[in-house]
N, C-alpha and C positions, 0 to 999 in steps of 0.2 A: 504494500500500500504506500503510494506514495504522496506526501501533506506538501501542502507550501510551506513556509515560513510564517506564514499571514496563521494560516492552521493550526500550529505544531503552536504560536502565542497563545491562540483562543484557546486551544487545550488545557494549556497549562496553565493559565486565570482559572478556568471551570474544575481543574485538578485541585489548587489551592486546598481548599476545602475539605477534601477528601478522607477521609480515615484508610488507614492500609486494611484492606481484607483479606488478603492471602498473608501467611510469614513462609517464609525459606530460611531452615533451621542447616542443622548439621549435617542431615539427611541429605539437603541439594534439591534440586530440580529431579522430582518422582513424578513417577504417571498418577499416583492420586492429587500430589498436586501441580501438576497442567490439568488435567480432567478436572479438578476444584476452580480454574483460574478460568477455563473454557466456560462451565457453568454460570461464571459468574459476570465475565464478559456478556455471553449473549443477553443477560438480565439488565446490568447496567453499559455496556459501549467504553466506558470509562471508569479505571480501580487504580487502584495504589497498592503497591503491595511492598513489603516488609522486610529485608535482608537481616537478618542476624549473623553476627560476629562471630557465629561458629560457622556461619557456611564455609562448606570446603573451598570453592570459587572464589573469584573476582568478583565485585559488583556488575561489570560492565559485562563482563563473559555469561552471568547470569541473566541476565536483561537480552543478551543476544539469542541467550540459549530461550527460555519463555517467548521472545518475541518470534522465534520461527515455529517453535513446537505448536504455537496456539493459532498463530498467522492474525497475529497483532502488531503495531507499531508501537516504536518504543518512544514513548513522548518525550521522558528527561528521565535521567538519572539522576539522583541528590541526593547527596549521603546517602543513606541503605534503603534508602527509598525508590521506586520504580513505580512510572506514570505510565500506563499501556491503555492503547484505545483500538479499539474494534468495531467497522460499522456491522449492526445486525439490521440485517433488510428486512426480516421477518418482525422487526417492532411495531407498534401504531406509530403512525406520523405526530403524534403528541407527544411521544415521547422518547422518539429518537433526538441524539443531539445533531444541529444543524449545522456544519461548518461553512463559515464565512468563502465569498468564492475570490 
């Protein structure tokens, strides 16, 4: 998926806000959780998710690895934080997020 610039801002104002709802522990990136992050994606488009200090990874290699496994974009990195957005076409038009063109 490919954002503008103009995009990848709006995202990350509407991210602000956000509470992380996945964590990535010690464990790493597991099939329960991309299958937890996929769920959660189609629900909301937009999540945060949570890197703890014991992940065996990089934050950045983790963020690469989630953003193909799920076929999300990776909005920002910051500190152990990770912004991924995924359009779900199957939403209502109310409640899809709209990005700026």
């Amino acid at each position: 998926m490919k954002l503008t610039s103009k995009q990848i801002r709006y995202l990350r104002a509407q991210g602000h806000h956000l509470d992380p709802i996945a964590i990535i522990g010690q464990a790493g990136v597991t099939q329960n959780v991309v299958h937890s992050i996929n769920d959660v994606l189609d629900a909301h488009e937009l999540i945060k998710i949570k890197i703890l200090s014991s992940a065996p990874e990089k934050r950045h290699d983790i963020a690469a690895k989630v953003g193909k496994l799920t076929g999300a974009a990776v909005i920002q990195v910051l500190g152990k934080t990770i912004l991924l957005y995924r359009e779900n076409k199957n939403r209502r038009p109310d409640q899809k997020i709209v990005l700026p063109v």
